[in-house]
N, C-alpha and C positions, 0 to 999 in steps of 0.2 A: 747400703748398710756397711760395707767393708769393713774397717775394723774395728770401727768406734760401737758397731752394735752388738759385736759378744763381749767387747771390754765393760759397756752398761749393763749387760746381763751375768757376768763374770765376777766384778765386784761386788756386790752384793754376798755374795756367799762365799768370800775370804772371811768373813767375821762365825762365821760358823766352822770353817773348816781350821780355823787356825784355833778358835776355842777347841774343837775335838783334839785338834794333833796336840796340843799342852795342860788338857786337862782330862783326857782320856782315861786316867786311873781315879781321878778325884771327882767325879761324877754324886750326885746326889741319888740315892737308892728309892727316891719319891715315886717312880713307876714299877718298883718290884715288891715294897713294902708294902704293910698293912696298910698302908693311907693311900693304894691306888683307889680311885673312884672306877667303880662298875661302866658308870657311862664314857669315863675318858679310855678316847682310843691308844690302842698300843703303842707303845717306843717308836716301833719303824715308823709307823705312819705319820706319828708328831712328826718327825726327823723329814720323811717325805712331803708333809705339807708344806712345814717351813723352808724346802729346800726349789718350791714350785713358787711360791709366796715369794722368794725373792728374786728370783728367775722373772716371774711376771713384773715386779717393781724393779726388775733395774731395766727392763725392755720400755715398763712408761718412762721412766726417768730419759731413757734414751728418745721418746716420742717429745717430749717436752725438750728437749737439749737440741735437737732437730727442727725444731718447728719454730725456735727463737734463735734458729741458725749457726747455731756451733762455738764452736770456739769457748773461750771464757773471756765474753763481757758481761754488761753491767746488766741488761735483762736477765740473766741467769740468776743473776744473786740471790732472789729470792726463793726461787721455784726451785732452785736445786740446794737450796741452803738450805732451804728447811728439809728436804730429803736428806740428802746428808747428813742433819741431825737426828731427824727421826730414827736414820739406819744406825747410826752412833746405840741412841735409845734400845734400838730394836737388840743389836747386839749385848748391850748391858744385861737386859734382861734374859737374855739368852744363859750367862755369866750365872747371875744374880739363883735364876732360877735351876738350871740343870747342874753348879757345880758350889755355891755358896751355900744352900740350902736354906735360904732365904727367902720364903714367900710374900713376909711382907715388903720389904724392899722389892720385891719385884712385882707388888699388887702395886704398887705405888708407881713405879717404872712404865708400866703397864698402862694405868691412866694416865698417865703424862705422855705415853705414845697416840692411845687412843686419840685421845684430842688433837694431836699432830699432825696423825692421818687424816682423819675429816678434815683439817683446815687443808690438807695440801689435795684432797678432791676439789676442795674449792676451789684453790687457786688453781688447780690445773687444769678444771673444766673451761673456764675462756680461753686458755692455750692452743690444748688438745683434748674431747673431751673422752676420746679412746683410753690414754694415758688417764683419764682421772675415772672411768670405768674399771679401769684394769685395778686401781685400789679398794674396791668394792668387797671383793673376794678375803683381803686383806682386814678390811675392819672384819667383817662376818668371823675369818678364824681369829681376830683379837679378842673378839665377846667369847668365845668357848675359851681359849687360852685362859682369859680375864675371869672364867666364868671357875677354871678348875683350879687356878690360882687363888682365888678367893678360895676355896673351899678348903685347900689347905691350909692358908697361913689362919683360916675359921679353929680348923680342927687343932692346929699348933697352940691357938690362946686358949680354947676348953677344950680340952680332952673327951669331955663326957658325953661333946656330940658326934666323937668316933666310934667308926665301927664294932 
């Protein structure tokens, strides 16, 4: 693994640490206000999942970049291009939702990752299909993400189905 495999696990979570350190004060107050939902969990642990979520997706990406032998050729282009969009994606909404205060834009963001992920299970099961297990966990917390995001940019167009 030497050093390509903490640099795959590594990257991934400069897109979160670089949104914290430049948007740190400008934060959306969507988990302290009245429109937290009962069932969505805490700050820390959103912050925790998504912080294991990417830790696991850059270790498949690393399984996949290994098993079609390294380097940057022309077998990569797919399988890691579409990852690297997806985590573009994944990051936006990160943006979108924790500091824009944009639910819709990031319901939208959201479905357009979901789908992204599932295609890149697919293509990374004939690969590696460890790598395209390890996205599994991934879609599972995009449906609750998806699920509590809807619910806000719900309650932002009527009001009268808030609390």
């Amino acid at each position: 693994m030497l050093l390509q495999g903490p640099v795959f696990v590594g990257v991934p979570l400069l897109g979160p640490i670089l949104i914290c350190m430049f948007t740190h004060h400008e934060t959306s107050g969507w988990c302290e206000d009245e429109r937290k939902l009962s069932w969505c969990p805490p700050h820390k642990v959103i912050l925790l999942v998504w912080a294991t979520i990417y830790s696991v997706m850059g270790y498949a990406s690393y399984l996949v970049w290994k098993e079609l032998g390294g380097g940057f050729r022309w077998p990569l282009a797919l399988p890691l291009g579409l990852y690297t969009f997806q985590l573009t994606l994944s990051w936006t909404f990160l943006l979108l939702f924790l500091t824009a205060d944009n639910p819709g834009l990031a319901l939208l963001d959201l479905l357009l990752l979901y789908g992204l992920v599932a295609s890149l299970v697919l293509i990374w099961q004939p690969i590696n299909k460890l790598a395209a297990l390890l996205l599994l966990p991934y879609l599972a917390w995009l449906t609750v993400t998806t699920a509590i995001t809807y619910r806000l940019w719900r309650d932002s167009l009527c009001p009268a189905y808030q609390p």
